[in-house]
C-alpha positions in Angstrom: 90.9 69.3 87.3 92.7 73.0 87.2 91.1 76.2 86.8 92.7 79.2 85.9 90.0 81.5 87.8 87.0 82.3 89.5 85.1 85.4 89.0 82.4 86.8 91.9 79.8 89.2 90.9 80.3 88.4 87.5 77.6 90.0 85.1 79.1 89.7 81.9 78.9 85.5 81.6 74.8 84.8 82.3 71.8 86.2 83.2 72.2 88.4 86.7 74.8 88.2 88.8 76.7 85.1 88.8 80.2 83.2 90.1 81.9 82.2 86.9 84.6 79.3 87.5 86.9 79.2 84.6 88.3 75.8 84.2 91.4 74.8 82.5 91.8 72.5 79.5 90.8 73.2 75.7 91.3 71.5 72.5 89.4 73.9 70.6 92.5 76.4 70.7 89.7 79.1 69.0 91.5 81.9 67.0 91.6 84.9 68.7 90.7 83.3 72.3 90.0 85.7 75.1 91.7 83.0 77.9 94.4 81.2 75.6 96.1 80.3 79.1 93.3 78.0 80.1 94.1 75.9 77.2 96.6 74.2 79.2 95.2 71.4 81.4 98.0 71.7 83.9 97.0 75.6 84.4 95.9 77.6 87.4 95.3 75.7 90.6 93.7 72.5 91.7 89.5 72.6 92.0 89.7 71.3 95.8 87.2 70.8 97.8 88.1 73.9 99.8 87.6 76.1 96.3 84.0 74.2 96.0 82.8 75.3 99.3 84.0 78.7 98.8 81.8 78.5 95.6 79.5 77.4 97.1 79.2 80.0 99.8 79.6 82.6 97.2 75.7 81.3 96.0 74.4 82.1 99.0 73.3 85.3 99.1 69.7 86.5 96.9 71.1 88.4 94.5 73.3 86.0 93.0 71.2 84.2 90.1 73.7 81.3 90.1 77.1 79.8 88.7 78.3 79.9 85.1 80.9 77.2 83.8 83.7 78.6 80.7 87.1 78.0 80.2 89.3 76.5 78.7 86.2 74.0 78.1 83.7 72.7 80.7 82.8 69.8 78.5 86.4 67.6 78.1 85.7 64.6 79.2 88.3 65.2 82.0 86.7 68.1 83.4 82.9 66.7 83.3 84.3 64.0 85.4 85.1 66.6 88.0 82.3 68.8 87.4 79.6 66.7 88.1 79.6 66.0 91.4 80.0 69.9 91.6 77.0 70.8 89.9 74.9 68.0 91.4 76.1 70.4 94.9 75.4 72.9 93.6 71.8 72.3 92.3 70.9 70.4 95.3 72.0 73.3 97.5 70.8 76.3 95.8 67.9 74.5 92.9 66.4 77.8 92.5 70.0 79.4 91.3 70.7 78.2 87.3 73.5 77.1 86.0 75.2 78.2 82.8 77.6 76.6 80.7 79.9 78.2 77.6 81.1 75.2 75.3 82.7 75.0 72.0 81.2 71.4 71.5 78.0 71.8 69.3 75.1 70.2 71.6 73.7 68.5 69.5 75.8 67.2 66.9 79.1 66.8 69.8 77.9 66.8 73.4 74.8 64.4 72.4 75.9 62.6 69.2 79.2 60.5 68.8 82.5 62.8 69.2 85.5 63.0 71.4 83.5 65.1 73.8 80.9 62.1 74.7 81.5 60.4 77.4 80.2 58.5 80.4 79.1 62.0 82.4 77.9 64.2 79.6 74.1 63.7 79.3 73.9 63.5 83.1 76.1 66.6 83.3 73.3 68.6 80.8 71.2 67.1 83.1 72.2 70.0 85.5 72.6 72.7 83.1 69.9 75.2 82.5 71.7 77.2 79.8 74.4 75.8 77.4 76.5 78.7 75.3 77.4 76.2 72.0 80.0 76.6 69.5 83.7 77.4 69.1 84.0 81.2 69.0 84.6 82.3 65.2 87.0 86.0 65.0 84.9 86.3 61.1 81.8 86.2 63.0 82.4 88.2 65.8 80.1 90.0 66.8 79.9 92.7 69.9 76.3 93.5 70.2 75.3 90.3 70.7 74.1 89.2 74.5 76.2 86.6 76.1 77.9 85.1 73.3 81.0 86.6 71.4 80.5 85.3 67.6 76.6 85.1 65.7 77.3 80.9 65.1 76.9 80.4 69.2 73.5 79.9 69.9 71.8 79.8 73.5 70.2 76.8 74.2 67.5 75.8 77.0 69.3 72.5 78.2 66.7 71.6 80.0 63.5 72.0 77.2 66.0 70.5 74.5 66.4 67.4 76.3 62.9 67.0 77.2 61.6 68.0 73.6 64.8 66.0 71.9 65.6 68.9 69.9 67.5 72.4 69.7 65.3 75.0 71.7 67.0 78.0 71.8 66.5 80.6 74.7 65.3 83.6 75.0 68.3 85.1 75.3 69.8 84.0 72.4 67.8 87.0 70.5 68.7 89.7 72.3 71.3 92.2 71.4 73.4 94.6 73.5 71.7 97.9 73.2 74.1 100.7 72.0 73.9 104.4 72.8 72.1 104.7 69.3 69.3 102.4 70.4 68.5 104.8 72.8 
């Protein structure tokens, strides 16, 4: 696996502040795409073991709430082969840090059900995940109030509840709005 980049003291892609490790590889190819680049499998450098630990280290200290996965796609079948032994690191290292995840694949109906995005690591790879960020980003629906997503059909889902439950349970966050000078 490639990525094309890896953000420290990110606050714009999850709760708190977070490293954000932007793989590379997409077959969404989303109109309007803030990282078109990262479509490209062969883009940005290898994900080494050398890039993990840095990753790693960059968890360490208390403020950081944890890592956040985007792209290109986190969830091709060639990148969930790489990132799960990562995230299994990761959560066994830091447990208390969460781990967010921006998708195009629909959760329910893609990563779970029968589509070109299911494969051998994907329900063990949720498994890891505390918050998934579902749905290919829509220009007509875009919408820049809203928290953590870019267009109103991406919903934020509690991985975790979801699985246990067997259902869609959306996350807190996934209500919240940006606040604007006039909601002052």
């Amino acid at each position: 696996m490639n990525y094309g980049n890896i953000k420290y003291n990110d606050i714009a892609n999850g709760e708190g502040v977070r490293t954000s490790l932007f793989v590379s590889g997409c077959t969404h190819h989303c109109k309007n795409c803030f990282n078109p680049e990262t479509w490209d499998f062969n883009y940005g450098k290898p994900f080494t073991k050398e890039v993990e630990d840095e990753i790693i280290k960059s968890l360490a200290p208390d403020h950081i709430n944890g890592l956040t996965l985007l792209g290109g796609e986190p969830m091709e079948i060639a990148n969930q082969q790489a990132l799960l032994p990562f995230v299994k690191r990761v959560k066994a290292t830091y447990p208390n840090k969460t781990i967010w995840c921006y998708s195009g694949y629909l959760f329910d109906n893609e990563l779970l059900g029968e589509s070109r995005a299911h494969g051998p690591h994907t329900r063990e790879l949720l498994g890891y995940i505390d918050i998934l960020v579902d749905g290919e980003f829509k220009e007509d629906l875009k919408d820049i109030t809203l928290r953590f997503k870019g267009s109103s059909n991406q919903r934020i889902i509690d991985v975790q509840k979801s699985l246990k439950e067997n259902k869609v349970v959306l996350s807190p966050f996934n209500e919240k709005r940006n606040k604007s000078f006039r909601d002052k």
